[in-house]
C-alpha positions in Angstrom: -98.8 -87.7 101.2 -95.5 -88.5 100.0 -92.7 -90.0 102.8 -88.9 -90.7 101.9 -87.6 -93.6 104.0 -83.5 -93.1 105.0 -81.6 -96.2 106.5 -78.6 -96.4 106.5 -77.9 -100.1 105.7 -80.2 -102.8 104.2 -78.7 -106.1 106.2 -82.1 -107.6 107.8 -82.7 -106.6 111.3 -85.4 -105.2 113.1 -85.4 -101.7 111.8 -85.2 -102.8 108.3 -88.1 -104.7 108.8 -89.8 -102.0 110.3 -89.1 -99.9 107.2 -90.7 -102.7 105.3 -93.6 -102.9 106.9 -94.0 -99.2 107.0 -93.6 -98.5 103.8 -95.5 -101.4 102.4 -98.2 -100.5 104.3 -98.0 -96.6 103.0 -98.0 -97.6 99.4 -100.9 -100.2 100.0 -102.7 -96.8 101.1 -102.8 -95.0 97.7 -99.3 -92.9 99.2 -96.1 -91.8 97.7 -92.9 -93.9 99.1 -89.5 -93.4 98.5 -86.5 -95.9 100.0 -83.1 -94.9 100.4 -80.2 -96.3 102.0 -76.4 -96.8 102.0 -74.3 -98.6 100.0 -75.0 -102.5 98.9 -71.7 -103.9 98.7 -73.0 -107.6 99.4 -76.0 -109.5 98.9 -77.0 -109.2 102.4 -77.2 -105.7 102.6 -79.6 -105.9 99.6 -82.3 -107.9 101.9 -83.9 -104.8 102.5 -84.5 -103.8 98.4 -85.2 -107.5 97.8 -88.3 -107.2 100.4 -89.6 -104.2 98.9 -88.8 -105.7 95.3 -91.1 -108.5 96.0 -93.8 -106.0 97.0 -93.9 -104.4 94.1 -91.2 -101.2 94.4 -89.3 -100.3 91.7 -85.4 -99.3 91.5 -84.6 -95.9 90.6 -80.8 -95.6 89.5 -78.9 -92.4 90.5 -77.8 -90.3 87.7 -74.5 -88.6 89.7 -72.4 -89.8 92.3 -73.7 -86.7 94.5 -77.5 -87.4 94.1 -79.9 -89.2 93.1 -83.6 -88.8 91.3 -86.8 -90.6 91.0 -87.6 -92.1 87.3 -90.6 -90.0 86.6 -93.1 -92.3 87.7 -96.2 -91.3 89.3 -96.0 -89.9 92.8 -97.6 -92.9 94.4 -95.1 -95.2 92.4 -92.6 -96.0 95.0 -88.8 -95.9 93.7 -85.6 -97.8 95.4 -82.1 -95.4 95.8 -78.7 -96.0 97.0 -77.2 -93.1 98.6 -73.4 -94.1 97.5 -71.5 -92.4 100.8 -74.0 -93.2 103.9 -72.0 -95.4 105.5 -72.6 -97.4 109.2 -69.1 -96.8 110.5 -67.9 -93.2 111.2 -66.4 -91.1 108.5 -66.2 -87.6 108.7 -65.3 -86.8 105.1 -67.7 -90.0 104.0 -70.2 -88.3 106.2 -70.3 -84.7 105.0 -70.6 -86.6 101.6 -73.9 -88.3 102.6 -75.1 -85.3 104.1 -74.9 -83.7 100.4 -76.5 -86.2 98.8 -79.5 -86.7 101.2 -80.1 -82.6 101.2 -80.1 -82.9 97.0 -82.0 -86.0 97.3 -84.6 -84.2 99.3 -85.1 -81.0 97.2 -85.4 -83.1 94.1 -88.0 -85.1 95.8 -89.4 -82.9 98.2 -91.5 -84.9 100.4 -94.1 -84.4 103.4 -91.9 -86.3 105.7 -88.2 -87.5 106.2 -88.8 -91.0 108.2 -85.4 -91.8 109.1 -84.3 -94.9 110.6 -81.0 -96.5 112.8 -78.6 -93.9 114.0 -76.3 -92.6 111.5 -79.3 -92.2 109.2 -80.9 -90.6 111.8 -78.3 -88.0 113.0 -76.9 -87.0 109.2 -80.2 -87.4 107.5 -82.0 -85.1 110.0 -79.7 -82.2 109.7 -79.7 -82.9 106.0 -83.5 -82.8 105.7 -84.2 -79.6 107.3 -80.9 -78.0 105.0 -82.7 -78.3 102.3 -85.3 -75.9 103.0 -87.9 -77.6 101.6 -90.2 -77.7 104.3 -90.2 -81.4 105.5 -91.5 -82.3 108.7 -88.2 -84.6 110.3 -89.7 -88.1 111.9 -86.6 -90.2 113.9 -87.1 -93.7 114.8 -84.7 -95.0 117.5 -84.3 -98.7 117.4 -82.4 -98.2 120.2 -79.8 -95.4 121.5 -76.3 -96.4 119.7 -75.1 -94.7 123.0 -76.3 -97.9 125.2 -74.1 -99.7 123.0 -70.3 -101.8 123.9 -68.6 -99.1 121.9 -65.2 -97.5 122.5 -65.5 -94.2 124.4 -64.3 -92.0 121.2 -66.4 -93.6 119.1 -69.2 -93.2 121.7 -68.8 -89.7 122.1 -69.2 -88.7 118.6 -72.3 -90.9 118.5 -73.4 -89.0 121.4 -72.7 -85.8 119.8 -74.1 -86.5 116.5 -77.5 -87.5 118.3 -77.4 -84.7 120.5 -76.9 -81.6 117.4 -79.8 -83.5 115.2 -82.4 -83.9 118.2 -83.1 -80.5 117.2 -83.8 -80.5 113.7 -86.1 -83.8 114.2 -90.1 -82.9 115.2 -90.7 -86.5 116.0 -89.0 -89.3 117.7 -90.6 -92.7 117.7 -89.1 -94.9 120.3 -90.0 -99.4 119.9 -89.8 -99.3 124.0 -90.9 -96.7 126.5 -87.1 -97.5 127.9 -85.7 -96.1 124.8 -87.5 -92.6 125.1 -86.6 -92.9 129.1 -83.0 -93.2 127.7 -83.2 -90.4 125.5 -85.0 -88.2 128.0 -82.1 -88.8 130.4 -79.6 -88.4 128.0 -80.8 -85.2 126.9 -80.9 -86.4 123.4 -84.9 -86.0 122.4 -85.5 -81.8 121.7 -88.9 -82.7 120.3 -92.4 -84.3 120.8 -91.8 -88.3 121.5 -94.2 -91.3 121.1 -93.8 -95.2 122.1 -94.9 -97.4 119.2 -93.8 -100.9 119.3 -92.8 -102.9 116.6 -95.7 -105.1 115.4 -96.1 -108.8 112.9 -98.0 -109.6 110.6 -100.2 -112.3 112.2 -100.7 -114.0 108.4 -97.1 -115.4 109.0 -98.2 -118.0 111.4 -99.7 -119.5 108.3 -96.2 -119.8 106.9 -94.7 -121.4 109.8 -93.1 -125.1 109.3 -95.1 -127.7 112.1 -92.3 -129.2 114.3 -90.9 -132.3 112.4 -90.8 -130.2 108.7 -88.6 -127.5 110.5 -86.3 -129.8 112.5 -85.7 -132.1 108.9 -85.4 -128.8 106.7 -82.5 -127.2 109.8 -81.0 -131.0 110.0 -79.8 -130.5 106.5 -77.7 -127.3 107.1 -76.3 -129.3 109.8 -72.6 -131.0 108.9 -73.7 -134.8 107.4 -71.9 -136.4 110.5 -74.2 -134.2 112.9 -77.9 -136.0 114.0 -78.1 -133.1 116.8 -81.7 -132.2 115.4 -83.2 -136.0 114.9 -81.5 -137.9 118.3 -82.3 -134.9 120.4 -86.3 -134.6 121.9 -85.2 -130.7 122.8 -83.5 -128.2 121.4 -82.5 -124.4 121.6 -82.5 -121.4 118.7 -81.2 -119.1 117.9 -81.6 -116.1 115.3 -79.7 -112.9 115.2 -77.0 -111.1 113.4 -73.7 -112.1 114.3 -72.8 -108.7 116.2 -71.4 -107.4 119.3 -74.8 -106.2 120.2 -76.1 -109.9 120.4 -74.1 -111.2 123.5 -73.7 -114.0 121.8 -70.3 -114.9 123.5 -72.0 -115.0 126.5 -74.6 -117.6 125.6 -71.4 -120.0 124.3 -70.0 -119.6 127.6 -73.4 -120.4 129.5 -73.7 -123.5 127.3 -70.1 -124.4 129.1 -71.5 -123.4 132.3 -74.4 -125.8 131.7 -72.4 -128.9 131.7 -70.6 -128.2 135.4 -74.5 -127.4 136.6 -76.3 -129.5 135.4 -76.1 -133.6 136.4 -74.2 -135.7 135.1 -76.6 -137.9 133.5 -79.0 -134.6 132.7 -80.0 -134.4 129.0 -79.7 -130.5 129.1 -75.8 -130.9 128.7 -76.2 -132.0 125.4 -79.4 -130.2 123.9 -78.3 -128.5 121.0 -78.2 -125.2 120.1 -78.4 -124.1 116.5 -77.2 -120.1 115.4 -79.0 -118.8 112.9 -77.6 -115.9 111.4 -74.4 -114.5 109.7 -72.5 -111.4 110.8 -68.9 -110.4 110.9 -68.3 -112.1 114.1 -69.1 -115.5 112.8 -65.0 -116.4 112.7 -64.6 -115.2 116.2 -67.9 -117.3 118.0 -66.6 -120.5 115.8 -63.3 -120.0 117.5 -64.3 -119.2 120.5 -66.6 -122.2 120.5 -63.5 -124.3 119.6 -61.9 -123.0 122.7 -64.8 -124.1 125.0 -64.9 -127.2 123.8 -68.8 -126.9 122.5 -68.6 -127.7 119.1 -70.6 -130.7 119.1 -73.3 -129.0 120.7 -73.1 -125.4 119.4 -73.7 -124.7 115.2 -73.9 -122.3 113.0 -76.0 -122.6 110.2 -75.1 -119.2 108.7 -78.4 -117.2 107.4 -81.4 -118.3 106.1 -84.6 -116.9 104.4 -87.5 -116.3 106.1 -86.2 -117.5 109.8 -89.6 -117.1 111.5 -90.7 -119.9 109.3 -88.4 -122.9 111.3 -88.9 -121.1 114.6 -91.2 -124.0 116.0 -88.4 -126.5 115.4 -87.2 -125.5 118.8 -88.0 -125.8 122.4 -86.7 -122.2 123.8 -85.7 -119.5 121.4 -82.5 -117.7 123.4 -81.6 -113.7 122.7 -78.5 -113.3 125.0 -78.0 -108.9 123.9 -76.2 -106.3 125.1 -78.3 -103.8 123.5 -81.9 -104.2 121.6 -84.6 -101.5 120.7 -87.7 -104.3 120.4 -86.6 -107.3 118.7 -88.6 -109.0 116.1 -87.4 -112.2 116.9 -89.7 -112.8 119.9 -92.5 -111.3 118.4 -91.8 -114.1 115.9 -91.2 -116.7 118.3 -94.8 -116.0 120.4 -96.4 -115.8 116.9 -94.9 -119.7 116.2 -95.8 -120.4 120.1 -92.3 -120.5 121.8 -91.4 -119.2 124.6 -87.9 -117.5 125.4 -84.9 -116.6 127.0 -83.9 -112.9 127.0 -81.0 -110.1 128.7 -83.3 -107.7 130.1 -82.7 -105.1 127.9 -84.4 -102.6 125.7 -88.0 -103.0 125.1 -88.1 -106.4 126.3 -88.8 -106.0 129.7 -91.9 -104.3 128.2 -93.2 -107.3 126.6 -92.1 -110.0 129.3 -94.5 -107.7 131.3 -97.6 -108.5 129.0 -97.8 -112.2 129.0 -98.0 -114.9 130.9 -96.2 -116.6 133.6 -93.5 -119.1 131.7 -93.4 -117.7 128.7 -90.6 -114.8 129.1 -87.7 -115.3 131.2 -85.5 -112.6 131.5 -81.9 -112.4 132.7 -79.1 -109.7 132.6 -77.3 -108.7 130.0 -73.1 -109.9 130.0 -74.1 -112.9 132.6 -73.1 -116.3 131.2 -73.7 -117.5 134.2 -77.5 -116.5 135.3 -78.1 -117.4 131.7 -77.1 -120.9 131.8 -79.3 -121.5 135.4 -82.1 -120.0 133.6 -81.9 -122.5 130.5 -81.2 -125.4 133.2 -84.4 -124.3 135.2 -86.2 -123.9 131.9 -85.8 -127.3 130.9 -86.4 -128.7 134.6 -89.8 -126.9 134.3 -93.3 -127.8 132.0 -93.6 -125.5 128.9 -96.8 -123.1 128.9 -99.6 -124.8 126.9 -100.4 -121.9 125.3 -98.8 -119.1 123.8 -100.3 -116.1 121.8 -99.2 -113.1 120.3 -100.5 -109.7 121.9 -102.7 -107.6 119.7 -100.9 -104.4 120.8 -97.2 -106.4 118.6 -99.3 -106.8 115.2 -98.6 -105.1 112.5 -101.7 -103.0 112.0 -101.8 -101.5 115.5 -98.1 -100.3 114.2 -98.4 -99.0 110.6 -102.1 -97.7 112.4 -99.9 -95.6 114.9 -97.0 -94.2 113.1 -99.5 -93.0 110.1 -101.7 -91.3 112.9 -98.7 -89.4 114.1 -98.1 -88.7 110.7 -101.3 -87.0 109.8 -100.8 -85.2 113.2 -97.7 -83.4 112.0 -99.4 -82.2 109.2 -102.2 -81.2 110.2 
């Protein structure tokens, strides 16, 4: 079997790991892999080729602008590509560009399956796939609707558009959260046969996560020198997403401002600190805004860093204030280093909040500063669960077991 991989950027986040996972998994197998995706314009969108670098894959350069092609390895030699015009924002001439390039891409390849991943990927690449009249069965992997999204209407609309014209050339959908294929079911925007598979981890990284008092000392040191938040605070709150509208991250800035007219005077709560991990092109505008509220000696930003999951236990409460998820890895990662967590109810986590226990998921709605703040206050005023473990149906092998299943199925 031989599967090409589309994404349309490489930044980490949950649907590149996904793709790494997946395709790791499929080359471990004795399979043929192929990775594509946009542009790499900065050495964060390169995170997703330096994964699958470390596992082994190989780059494959393009030889034209308007196409690319494998090195002449060996089918199950996995190869890297760029395809130069897939681009995350929306371009129309950009656009009809990528759509070329992924058709050639496909003939010269010719795969079993198109896997396509995040939504511009997974509108363009679908219609491309099935123009090139090759005979690839079309598999779409919503990591959540972009409709659900704080977007401006126009650029909604086309979104909407674009999802609706290639949910007919797609014969699978995989939805991370049976909300998602509700969603696209209501929206009118799934044409073919749909399954739930939830993202999963790999339960060997608990063996890679730093005990308590290594994490705190190795986060202290990204901290500004003047700053002791991490070593004269008992508690603390993290944080780890991309610095994106999608995050809500504005809101949790204005709950930590909230905090301090709810909570007591004297109530150490108004001064736990909470540390941002995580870059983004937002990063100038939460700094600011922080400014504004006054938070700055309780609020950082440490920018990104490797391997996140591995500091995770460093904290008390891990906080993910979005707008818009599909399944976030983050709290998959955060149960997996035994931390429970503060989340908007959106997406798939609901789902998960539903499968364990009492005090460990505590969910709030999305855009509310102000429910979000009495939930950390009530957090804190509350004993942590003893015990926290990762369900079986989140790990990686129930995953990669899944999609591969579904796979087979559509060749069959």
């Amino acid at each position: 079997m031989k599967i090409l991989y589309i994404i349309t950027q490489g930044e980490c986040g949950g649907a590149q790991k996904n793709v790494v996972d997946l395709a790791v998994g499929m080359r471990e197998a004795g399979h043929g892999v192929v990775v594509a995706t946009g542009r790499q314009d900065t050495v964060a969108s390169r995170w997703l080729f330096d994964e699958l670098r470390a596992a082994g894959f190989r780059t494959a350069l393009p030889t034209r602008l308007l196409g690319a092609r494998p090195t002449g390895r060996p089918a199950t030699s996995p190869d890297l590509l760029i395809i130069p015009a897939l681009r995350r924002e929306v371009r129309p001439l950009a656009d009809i560009f990528a759509c070329i390039q992924i058709i050639r891409l496909v003939r010269k390849l010719q795969p079993d399956i198109v896997h396509l991943h995040s939504s511009k990927a997974g509108s363009i690449g679908a219609v491309a796939a099935k123009l090139a009249f090759v005979g690839v069965k079309v598999v779409y992997t919503v990591h959540g609707f972009v409709t659900t999204e704080p977007l401006p209407t126009l650029t909604k609309t086309f979104y909407r558009i674009s999802e609706f014209i290639a949910s007919f050339f797609r014969d699978l959908v995989i939805t991370v959260s049976a909300r998602d294929e509700a969603v696209g079911q209501a929206q009118n925007l799934i044409h073919s046969r749909s399954v739930v598979i939830y993202n999963g981890v790999d339960q060997a990284k608990k063996a890679g996560i730093l005990p308590f008092s290594q994490a705190r000392e190795v986060l202290g040191r990204l901290l500004p020198a003047d700053v002791t938040a991490l070593a004269s605070n008992r508690r603390a709150v993290g944080v780890v997403a991309g610095l994106y509208p999608t995050k809500g991250l504005v809101y949790l800035l204005e709950a930590v401002k909230l905090i301090r007219s709810i909570a007591a005077e004297r109530d150490e709560i108004r001064q736990v600190p909470v540390i941002i991990i995580g870059d983004g092109p937002l990063r100038s505008a939460l700094e600011a805004k922080a400014r504004e509220l006054d938070i700055t000696d309780q609020v950082f930003f440490v920018g990104a860093v490797d391997d996140a999951y591995r500091y995770l236990a460093a904290f008390d409460l891990i906080v993910l204030p979005s707008v818009k998820e599909g399944f976030p890895y983050v709290l998959l990662e955060a149960l997996l280093a035994g931390r429970p967590f503060i989340a908007s109810r959106v997406g798939g986590i609901s789902e998960l909040a539903d499968m364990l226990p009492d005090g460990v998921a505590h969910l709030v709605p999305s855009a509310d500063p102000r429910a979000l703040a009495a939930a950390m206050v009530k957090f804190f005023h509350e004993s942590s669960p003893s015990s926290i473990r990762l369900p079986e149906l989140f790990s990686i092998e129930h995953m990669r077991a899944a999609t591969f299943a579904e796979y087979a199925r559509l060749l069959a």
